[in-house]
Structures are given as structure tokens and as C-alpha cells.
C-alpha positions in Angstrom: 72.0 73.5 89.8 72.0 75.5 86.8 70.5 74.8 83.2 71.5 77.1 80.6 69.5 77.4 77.3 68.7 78.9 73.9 71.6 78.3 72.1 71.6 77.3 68.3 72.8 78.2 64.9 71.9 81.6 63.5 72.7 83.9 61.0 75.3 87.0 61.8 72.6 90.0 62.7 70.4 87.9 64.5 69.3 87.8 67.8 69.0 84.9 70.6 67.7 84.7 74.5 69.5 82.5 76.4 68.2 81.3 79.8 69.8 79.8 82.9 67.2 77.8 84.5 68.3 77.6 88.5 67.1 75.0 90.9 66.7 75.7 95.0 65.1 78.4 96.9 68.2 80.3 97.2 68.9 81.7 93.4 67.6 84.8 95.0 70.4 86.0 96.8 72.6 85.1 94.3 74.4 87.3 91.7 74.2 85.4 87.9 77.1 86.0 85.2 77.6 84.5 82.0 80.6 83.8 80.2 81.6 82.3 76.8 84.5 80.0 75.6 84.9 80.5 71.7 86.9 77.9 69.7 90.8 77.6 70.8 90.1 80.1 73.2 90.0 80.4 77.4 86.6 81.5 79.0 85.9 85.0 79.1 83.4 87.1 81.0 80.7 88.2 79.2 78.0 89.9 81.9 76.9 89.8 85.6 74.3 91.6 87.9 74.3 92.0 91.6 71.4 90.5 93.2 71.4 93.4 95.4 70.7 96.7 93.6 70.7 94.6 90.2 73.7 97.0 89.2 75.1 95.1 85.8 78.7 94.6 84.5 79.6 93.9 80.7 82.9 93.1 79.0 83.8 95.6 76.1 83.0 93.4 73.8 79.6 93.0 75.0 78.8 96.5 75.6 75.9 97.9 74.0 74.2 94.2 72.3 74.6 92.3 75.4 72.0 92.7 77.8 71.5 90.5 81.6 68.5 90.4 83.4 66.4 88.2 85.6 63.3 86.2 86.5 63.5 86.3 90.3 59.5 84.7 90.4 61.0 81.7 87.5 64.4 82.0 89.3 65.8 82.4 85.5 68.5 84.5 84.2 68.8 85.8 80.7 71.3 86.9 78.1 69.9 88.9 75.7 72.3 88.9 72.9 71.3 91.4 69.4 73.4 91.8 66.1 75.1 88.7 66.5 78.3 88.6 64.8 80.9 85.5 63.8 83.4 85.9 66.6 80.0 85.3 69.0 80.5 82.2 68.3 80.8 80.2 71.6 80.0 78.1 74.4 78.0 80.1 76.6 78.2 79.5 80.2 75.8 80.7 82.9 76.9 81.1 86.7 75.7 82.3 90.4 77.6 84.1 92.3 77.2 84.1 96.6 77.9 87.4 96.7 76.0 90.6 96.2 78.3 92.3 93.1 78.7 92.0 89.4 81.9 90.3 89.9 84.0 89.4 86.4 86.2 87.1 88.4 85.3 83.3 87.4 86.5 82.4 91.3 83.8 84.5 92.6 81.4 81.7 92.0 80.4 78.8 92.8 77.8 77.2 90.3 77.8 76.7 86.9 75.2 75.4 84.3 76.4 73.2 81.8 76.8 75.5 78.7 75.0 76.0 75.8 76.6 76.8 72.3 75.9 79.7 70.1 77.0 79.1 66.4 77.2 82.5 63.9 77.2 81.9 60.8 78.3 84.9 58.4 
């Protein structure tokens, strides 16, 4: 299971940490992305890393304030996320991958946390 955190309401320019908390042993070998569903919107991809080489992947959008890393010893995963901005606004949705790649796809895994929402205000 997955348990994504750290959302909130904040001001356009700030930053926030969100965490995805993973239960079981096996979080290890598995590849975490996080994606974002914004008001009236579908999901998008927002980041991934490969368990493997921890080789990451960001949408354009995310490039360059957007940053994914991991806590293999607290099995957590993180999404940085700096000069937030209005259209940031969105469910964020952590995921785990079985595969060892940075995968965009949403069918390339196989969990996902519950969400947590991220409100900009400008």
C-alpha cells in the first residue's frame, strides 16, 4: 500500500515535499511516479525514477522545479516541488511501478496511494 502526503494550501512561489509512505518489504524493487489530476482535468504524469540505476523522467511541465527521489532505508518517495505556481494546483498521486524504468505510462503500475491535494493560491 501506498500513503501519499504533504499536501496543503500555499502561496504561488512556495515550496512543498510530498511523501509516499509504502508498506511491504518489496518497495525496493519498485520504480515510484507521481502524477497530478488538476480541476476538470485527466491525470497527467508528473515524475518517475527507475529503481534500478535511479535514472529519473519529468514531464515538461515539471522540468526544472520538480524534483523525485527516494528513502530506500524509510521505503518513502518524495516530490520535491519549488516555485509553485496556480496551475499546480492538483490532486497529487503517488505510484510503484514493478518494473525497473521511469515509465510515464499510468498502465505500467500497479499501486497507487490515495492522493493528496496541492492548493496554489496566487
Amino acid at each position: 500500500q501506498l500513503q501519499a502526503s504533504g499536501g496543503g494550501l500555499v502561496q504561488a512561489g512556495d515550496s512543498l515535499r510530498l511523501s509516499c509512505a509504502a508498506s511491504g518489504r518489496t518497495f525496493d524493487v519498485y520504480s515510484p511516479g507521481w502524477f497530478r489530476q488538476g480541476p476538470g482535468k485527466e491525470r497527467e504524469f508528473v515524475a518517475a525514477m527507475s529503481y534500478r540505476d535511479g535514472k529519473t523522467s519529468y514531464a515538461d511541465s515539471a522540468k526544472g522545479r520538480f524534483t523525485i527521489s527516494r528513502d530506500y532505508a524509510k521505503r518513502t518517495a518524495f516530490l520535491q516541488i519549488n516555485s509553485l505556481k496556480p496551475e499546480d494546483t492538483a490532486v497529487y498521486y503517488c505510484a510503484a511501478s514493478p518494473f525497473a524504468r521511469e515509465f510515464m505510462a499510468e498502465r505500467r503500475y500497479d499501486y497507487w496511494g490515495q492522493g493528496t491535494l496541492v492548493t496554489v493560491s496566487s
